[in-house]
C-alpha positions as a Markdown table, in Angstrom:
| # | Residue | x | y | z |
|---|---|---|---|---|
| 1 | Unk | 0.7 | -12.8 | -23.0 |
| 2 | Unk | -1.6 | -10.4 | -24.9 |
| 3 | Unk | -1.6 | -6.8 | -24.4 |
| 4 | Unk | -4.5 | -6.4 | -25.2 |
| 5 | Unk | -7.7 | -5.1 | -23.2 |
| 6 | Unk | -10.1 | -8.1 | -23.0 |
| 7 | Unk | -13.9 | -9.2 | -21.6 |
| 8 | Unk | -15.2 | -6.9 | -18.7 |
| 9 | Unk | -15.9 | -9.4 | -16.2 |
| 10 | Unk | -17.4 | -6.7 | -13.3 |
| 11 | Unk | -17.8 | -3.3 | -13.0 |
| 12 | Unk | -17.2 | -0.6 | -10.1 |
| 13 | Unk | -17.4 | 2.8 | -9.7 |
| 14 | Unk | -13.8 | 3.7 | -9.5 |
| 15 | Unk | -12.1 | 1.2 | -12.0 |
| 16 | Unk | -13.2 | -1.3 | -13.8 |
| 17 | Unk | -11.8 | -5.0 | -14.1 |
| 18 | Unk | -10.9 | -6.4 | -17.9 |
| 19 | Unk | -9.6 | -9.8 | -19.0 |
| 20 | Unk | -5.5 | -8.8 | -19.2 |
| 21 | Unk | -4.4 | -12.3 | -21.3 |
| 22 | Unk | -3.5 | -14.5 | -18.4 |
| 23 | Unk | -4.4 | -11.6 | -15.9 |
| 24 | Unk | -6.6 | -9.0 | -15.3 |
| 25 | Unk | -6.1 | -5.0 | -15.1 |
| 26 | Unk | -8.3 | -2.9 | -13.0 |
| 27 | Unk | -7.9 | 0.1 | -14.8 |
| 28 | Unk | -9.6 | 3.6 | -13.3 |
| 29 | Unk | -12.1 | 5.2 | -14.2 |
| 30 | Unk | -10.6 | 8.6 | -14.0 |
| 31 | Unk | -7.0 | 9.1 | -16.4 |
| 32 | Unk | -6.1 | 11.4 | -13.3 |
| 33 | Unk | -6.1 | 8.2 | -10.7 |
| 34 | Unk | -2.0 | 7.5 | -11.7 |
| 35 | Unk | -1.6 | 8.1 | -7.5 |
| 36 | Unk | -4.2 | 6.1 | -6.5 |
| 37 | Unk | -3.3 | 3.1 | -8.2 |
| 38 | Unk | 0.2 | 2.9 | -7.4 |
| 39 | Unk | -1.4 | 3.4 | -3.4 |
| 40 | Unk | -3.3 | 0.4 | -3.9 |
| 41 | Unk | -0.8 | -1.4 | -5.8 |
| 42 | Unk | 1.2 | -0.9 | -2.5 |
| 43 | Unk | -0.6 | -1.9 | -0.3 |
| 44 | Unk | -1.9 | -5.0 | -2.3 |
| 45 | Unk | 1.7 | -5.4 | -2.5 |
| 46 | Unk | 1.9 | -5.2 | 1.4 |
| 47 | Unk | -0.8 | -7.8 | 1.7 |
| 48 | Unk | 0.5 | -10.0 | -0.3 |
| 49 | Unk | 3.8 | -9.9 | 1.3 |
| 50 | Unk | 2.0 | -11.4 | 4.5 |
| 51 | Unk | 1.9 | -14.5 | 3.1 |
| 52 | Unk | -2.4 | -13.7 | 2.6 |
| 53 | Unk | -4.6 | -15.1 | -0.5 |
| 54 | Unk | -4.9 | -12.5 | -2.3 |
| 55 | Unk | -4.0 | -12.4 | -6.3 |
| 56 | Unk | -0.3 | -11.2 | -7.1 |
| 57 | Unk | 0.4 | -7.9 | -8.4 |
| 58 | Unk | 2.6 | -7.7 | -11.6 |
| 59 | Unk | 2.3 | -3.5 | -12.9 |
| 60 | Unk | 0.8 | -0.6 | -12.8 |
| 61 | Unk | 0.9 | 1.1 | -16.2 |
| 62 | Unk | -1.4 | 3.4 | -18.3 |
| 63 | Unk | -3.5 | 1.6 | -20.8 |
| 64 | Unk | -5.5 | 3.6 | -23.0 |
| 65 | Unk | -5.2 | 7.4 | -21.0 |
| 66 | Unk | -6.7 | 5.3 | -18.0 |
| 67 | Unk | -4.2 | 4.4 | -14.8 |
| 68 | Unk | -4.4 | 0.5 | -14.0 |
| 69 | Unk | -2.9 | -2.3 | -11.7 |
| 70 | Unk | -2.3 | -5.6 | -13.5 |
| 71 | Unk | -3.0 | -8.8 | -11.2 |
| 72 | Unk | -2.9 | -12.5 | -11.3 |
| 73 | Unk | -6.3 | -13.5 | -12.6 |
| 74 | Unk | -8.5 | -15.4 | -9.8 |
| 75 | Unk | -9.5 | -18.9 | -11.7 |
| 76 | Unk | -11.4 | -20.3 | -8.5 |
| 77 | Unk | -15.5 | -20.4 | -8.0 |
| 78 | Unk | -16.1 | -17.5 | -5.2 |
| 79 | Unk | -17.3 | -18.7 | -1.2 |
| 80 | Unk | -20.3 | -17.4 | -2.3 |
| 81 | Unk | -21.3 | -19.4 | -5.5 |
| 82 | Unk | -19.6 | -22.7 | -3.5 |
| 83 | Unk | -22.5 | -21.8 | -0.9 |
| 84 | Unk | -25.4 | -21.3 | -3.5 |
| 85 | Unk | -24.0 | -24.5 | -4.7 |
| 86 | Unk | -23.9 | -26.7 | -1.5 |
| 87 | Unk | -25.9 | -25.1 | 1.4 |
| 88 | Unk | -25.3 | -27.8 | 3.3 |
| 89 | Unk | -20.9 | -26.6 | 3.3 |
| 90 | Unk | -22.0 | -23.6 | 4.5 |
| 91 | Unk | -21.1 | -23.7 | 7.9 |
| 92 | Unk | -17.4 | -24.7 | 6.5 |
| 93 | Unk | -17.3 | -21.8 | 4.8 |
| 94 | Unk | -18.1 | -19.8 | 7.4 |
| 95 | Unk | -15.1 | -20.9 | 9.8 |
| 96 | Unk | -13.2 | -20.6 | 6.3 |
| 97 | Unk | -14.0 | -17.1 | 6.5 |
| 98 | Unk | -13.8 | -17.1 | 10.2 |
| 99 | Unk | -10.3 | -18.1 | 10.1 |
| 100 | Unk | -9.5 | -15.5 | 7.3 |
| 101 | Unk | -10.4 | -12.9 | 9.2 |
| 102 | Unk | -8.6 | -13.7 | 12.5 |
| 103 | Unk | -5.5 | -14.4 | 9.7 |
| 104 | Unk | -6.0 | -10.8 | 8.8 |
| 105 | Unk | -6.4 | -9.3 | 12.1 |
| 106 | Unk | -3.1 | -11.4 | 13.2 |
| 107 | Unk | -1.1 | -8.9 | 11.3 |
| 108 | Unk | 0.3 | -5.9 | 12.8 |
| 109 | Unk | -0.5 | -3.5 | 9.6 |
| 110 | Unk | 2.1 | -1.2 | 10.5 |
| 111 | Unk | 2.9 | -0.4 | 7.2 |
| 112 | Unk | -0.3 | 1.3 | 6.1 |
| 113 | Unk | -1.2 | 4.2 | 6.2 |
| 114 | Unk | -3.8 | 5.9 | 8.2 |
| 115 | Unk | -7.0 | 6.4 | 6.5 |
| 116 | Unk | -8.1 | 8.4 | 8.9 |
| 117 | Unk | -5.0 | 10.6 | 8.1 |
| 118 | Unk | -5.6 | 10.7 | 4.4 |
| 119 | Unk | -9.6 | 11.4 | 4.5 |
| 120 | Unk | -8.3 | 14.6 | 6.8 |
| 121 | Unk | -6.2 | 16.1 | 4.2 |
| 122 | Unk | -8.8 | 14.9 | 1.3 |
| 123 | Unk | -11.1 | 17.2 | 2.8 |
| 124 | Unk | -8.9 | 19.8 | 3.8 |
| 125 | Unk | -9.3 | 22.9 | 1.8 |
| 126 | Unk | -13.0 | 21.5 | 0.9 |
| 127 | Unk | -16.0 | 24.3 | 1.0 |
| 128 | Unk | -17.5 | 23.4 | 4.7 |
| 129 | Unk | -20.4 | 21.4 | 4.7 |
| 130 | Unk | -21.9 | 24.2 | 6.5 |
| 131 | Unk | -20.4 | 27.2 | 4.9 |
| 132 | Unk | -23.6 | 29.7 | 3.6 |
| 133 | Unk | -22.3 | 28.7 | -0.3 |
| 134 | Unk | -23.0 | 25.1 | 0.4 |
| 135 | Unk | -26.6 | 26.4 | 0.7 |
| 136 | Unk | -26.5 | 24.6 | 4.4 |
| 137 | Unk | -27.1 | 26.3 | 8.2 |
């Protein structure tokens, strides 16, 4: 497998996904995000343990001065281009995705974190959004 960072496939505003040889890394945008991506990589971890479809996770390494999470690459055609392709399957794919989602909500998610939890202490020590020096009353 190369090593080395290939096509940018999408973009996002945290990370970015390149072609990783046979997989892809989602590397960060910001070379401070080294806990953020082994969070994710956890949880996608978590996911993946549940027996869902989602693509494997093999590292998370630093490439380049940027954090990343190195996954299985995805070599299917997306719900949404097989439905721009064959409106008629559409209604398939919706109890496809249907049956996903009950799939996901089936699981107990115990092992997560709570977001609400985490957004807390994010904005702890954070100026008020209605302190004076915000320029807000």
């Amino acid at each position: 497998m190369s090593n080395t960072i290939g096509r940018l496939p999408a973009t996002g505003n945290v990370a970015e996904p390149f072609e990783w040889g046979s997989r892809v890394v989602k590397l960060y945008r910001s070379p401070a995000a080294k806990q953020t991506a082994f969070r994710e990589a956890a949880n996608h971890a978590a996911v993946e343990a549940m027996g869902l479809p989602v693509p494997a996770v093999w590292a998370v390494q630093r490439i380049e001065a940027r954090w990343g999470i190195v996954f299985d690459r995805v070599k299917h055609v997306s719900l949404a281009e097989r439905m721009r392709g064959d409106p008629t399957a559409i209604p398939h794919y919706l109890e496809t995705l249907a049956a996903l989602q009950a799939r996901i909500h089936a699981q107990s998610g115990s092992q997560f974190s709570s977001l609400k939890l985490r957004l807390r202490r994010t904005s702890l020590g954070q100026p008020s959004l209605t302190s004076r020096k915000s320029g807000c009353r």
